[in-house]
C-alpha positions as CSV (number, residue, x, y, z in Angstrom):
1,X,-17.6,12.6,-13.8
2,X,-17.7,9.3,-12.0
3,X,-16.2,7.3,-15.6
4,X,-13.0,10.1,-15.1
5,X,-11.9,8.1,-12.1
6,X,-14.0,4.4,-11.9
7,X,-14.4,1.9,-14.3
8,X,-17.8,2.4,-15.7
9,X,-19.8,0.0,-18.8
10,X,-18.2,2.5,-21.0
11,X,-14.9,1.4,-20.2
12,X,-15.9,-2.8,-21.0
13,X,-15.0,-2.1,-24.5
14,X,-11.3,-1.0,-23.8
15,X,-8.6,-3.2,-23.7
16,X,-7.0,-4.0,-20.3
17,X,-3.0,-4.3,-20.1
18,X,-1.6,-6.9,-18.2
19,X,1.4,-5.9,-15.8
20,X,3.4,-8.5,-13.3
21,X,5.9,-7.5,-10.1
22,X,9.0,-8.2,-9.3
23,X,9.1,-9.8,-6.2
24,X,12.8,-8.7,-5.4
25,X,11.3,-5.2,-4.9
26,X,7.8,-6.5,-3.1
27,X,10.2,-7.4,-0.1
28,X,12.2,-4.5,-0.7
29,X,9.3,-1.9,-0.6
30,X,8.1,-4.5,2.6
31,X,11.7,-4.0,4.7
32,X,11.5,0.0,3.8
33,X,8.2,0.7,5.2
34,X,8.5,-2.0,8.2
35,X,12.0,0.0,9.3
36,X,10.3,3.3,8.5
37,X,7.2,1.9,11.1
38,X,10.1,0.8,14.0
39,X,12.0,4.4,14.0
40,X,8.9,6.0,13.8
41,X,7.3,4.3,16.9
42,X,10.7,4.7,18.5
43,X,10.7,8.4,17.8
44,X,7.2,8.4,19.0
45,X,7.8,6.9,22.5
46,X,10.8,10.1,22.7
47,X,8.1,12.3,21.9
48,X,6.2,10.9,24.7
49,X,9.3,11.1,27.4
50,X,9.9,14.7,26.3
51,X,10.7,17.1,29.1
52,X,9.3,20.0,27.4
53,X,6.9,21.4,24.3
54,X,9.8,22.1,22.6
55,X,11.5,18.5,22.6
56,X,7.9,16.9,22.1
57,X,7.7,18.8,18.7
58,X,11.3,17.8,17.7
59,X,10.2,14.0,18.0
60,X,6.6,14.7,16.5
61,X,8.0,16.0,13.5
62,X,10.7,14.0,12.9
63,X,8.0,10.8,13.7
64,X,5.9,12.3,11.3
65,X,9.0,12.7,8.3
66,X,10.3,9.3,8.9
67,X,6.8,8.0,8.8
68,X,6.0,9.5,6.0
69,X,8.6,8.9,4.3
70,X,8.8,5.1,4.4
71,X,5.0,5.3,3.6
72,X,5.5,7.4,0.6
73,X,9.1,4.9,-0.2
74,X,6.7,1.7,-0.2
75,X,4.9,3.1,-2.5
76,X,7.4,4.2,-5.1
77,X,9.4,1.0,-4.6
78,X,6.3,-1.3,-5.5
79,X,5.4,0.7,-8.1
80,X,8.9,0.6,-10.0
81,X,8.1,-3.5,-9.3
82,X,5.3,-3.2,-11.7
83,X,6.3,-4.1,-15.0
84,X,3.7,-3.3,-17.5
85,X,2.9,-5.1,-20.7
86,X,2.8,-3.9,-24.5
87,X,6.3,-2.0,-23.5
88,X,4.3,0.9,-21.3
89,X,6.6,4.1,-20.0
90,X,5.8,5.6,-16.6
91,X,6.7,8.7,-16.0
92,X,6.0,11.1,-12.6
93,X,4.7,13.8,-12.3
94,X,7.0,15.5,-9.8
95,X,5.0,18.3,-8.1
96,X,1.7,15.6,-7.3
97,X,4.8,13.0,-6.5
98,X,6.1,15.0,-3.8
99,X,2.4,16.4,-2.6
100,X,2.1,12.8,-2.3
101,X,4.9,12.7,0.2
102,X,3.5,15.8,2.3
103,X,0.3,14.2,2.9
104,X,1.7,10.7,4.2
105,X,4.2,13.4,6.3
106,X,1.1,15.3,7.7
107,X,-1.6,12.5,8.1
108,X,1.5,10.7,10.4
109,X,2.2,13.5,12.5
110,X,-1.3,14.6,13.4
111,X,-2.2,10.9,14.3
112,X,0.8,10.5,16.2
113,X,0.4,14.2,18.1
114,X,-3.3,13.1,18.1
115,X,-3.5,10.0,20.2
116,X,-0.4,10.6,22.3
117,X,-2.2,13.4,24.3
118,X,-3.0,12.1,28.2
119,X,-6.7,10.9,27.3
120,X,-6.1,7.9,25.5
121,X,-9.4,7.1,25.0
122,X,-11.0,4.5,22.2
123,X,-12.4,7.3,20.4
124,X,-9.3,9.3,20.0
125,X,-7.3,5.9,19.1
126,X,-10.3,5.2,16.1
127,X,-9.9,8.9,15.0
128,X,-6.1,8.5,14.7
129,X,-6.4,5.4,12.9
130,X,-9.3,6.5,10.6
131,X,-6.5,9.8,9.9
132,X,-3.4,7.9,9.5
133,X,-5.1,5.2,7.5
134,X,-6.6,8.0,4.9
135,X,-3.5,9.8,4.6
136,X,-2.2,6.3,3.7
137,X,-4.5,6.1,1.2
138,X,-4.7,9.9,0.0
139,X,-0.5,9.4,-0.7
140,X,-1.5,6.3,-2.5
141,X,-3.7,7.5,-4.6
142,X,-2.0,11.3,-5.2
143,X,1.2,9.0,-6.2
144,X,-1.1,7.3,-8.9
145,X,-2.4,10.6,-10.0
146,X,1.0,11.9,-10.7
147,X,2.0,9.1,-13.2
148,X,2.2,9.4,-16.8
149,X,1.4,6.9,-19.3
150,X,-0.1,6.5,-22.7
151,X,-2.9,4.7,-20.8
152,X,-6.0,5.4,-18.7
153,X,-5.9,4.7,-15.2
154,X,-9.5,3.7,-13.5
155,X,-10.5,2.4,-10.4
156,X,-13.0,-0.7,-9.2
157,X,-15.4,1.7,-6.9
158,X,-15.9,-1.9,-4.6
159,X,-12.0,-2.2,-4.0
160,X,-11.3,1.5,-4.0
161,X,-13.0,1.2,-0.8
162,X,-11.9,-1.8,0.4
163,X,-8.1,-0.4,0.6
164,X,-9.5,2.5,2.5
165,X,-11.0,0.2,5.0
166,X,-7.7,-2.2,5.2
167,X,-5.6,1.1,5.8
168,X,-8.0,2.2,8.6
169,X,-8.5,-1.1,10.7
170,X,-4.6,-1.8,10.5
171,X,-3.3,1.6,11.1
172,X,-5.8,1.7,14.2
173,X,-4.7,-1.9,15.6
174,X,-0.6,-0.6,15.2
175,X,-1.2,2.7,17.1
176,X,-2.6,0.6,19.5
177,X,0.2,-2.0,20.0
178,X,2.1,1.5,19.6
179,X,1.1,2.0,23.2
180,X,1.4,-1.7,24.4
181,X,5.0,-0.9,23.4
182,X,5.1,2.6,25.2
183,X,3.6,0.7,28.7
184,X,6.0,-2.7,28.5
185,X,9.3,-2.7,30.8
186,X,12.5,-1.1,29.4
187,X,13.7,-4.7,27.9
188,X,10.3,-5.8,26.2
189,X,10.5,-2.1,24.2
190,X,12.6,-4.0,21.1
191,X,9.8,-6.8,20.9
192,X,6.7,-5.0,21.1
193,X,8.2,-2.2,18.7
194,X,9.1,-5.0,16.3
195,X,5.7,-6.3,15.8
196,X,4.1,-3.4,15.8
197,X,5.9,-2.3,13.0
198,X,5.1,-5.4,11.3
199,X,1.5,-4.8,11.3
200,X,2.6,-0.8,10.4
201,X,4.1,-2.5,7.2
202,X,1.1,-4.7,6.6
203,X,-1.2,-1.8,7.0
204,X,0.6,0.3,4.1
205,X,1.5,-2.7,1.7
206,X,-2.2,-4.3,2.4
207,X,-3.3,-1.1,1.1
208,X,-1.3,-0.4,-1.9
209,X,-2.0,-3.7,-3.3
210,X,-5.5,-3.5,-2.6
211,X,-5.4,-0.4,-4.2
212,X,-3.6,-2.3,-7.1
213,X,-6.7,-4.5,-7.4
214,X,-8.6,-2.3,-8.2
215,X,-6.9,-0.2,-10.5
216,X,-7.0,-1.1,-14.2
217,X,-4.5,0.5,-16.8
218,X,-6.5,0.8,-20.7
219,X,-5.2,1.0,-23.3
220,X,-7.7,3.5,-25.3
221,X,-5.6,4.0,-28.8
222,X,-4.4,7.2,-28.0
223,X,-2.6,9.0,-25.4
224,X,-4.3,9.7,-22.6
225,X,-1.8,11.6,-21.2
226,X,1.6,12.6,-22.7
227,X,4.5,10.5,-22.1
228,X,7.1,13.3,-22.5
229,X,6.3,15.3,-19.3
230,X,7.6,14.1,-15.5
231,X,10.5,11.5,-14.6
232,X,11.2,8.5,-15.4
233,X,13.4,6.3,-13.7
234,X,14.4,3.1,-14.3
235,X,13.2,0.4,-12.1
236,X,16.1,-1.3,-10.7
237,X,18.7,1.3,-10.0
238,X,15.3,4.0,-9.0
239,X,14.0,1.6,-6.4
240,X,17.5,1.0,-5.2
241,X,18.0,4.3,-5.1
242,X,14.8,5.5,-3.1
243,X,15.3,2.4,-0.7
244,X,18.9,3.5,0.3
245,X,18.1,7.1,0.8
246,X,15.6,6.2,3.1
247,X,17.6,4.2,4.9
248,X,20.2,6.4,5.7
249,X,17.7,9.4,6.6
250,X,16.0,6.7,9.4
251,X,19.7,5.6,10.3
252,X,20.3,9.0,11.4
253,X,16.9,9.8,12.6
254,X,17.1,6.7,15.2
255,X,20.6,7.7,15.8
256,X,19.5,11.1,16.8
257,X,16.5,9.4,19.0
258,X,19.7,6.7,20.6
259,X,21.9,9.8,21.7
260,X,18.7,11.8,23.4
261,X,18.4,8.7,25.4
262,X,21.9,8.3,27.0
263,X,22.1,12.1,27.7
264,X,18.5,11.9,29.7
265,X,19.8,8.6,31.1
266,X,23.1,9.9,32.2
267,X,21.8,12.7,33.6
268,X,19.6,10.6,35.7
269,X,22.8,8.6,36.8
């Protein structure tokens, strides 16, 4: 059972391809998720402001989709920058690919609804990190799960963990600076927001490459899995693609979030 998912002595025989990035679409995948982090956190601080339950579950949710999305973008985006040796097709999987999507979606919003409640205490800040950072890594991991390949995909059990643990400690420290941003004066917002999102974008990137680290691709001399099923895209034109869609849905999300705040401040006026 373990051997179906971790690299095992029975594996030491098999031959490893070798795979490279392009590093056009590292900083790519790095801008989406980093934007994605800064109109979430905006959203987030909406949510926070709202005059009612019903507004505060407007801004949860769509926190929780841009969020997720970006997460799920970074992903995707890096993994079109892989470019595999001995002329390997990827395909997706496109039911686990979007499952994939839903649990970034879901482990956003329930750390978000979860330590913006009154009691901000340590313990509720750890358990949103230790949710938001396992969603990162349950998207992560569901995404690799969906691919397709004539190729076995195992994991190193000691960095399997390790990208768990990155996820966790740096999705805890941003929902933190999340609220440093939420407490500083009107003009400070922009900073504050800015670096968090930074260390929102190293959480998920950290992560994935971790999670790279430890994953080995072997080449077995048969088909592990059948290259005929799911989508495939191709690389530059897919990553461009996913990257400007994303884009434009967290253009109008933060536009959305902008016009809520000059009706509430005009009516304050």
């Amino acid at each position: 059972m373990l051997s179906d998912y971790f690299l095992t002595e029975q594996h030491a025989l098999s031959t490893h391809i070798d795979y490279d990035y392009n590093a056009w679409m590292i900083v790519l995948s790095y801008a989406v998720i980093t934007v994605a982090a800064y109109t979430a956190f905006g959203l987030v601080e909406r949510m926070i402001a709202a005059p009612s339950k019903g507004a505060r579950t407007k801004w949860l949710i769509t926190g929780a989709v841009s969020m997720g999305l970006g997460i799920w973008t970074m992903h995707f985006v890096a993994m079109l920058a892989v470019q595999m040796g001995h002329n390997m097709v990827m395909r997706y999987d496109i039911a686990l690919t979007a499952l994939s999507a839903v649990f970034a979606m879901f482990a956003a919003g329930f750390a978000f609804d979860f330590v913006s409640r009154k009691s901000r205490k340590p313990i509720r800040l750890l358990f949103g990190g230790v949710v938001l950072g396992a969603g990162i890594g349950l998207m992560h991991y569901t995404g690799m799960l969906a691919m397709r390949m004539d190729a076995l995909i195992r994991y190193d059990l000691m960095w399997f963990g390790a990208s768990i643990v990155v996820a966790v400690v740096l999705a805890t420290l941003a929902l933190r600076m999340m609220f440093f941003t939420v407490e500083a004066r009107e003009y400070d917002k922009a900073d504050h927001r800015t670096w968090t999102a930074a260390v929102m974008g190293l959480a998920v990137s950290l992560m994935h490459y971790t999670g790279m680290a430890a994953t080995s691709f072997l080449r077995t001399g048969e088909a592990a899995r059948p290259v005929t099923e799911g989508l495939a895209l191709d690389s530059l034109i897919g990553a461009v693609a996913l990257g400007g869609v994303t884009f434009v849905v967290l253009a109008m999300a933060w536009w959305s979030a902008s016009a809520e705040a000059r009706r509430v401040a005009d009516g304050r006026a």
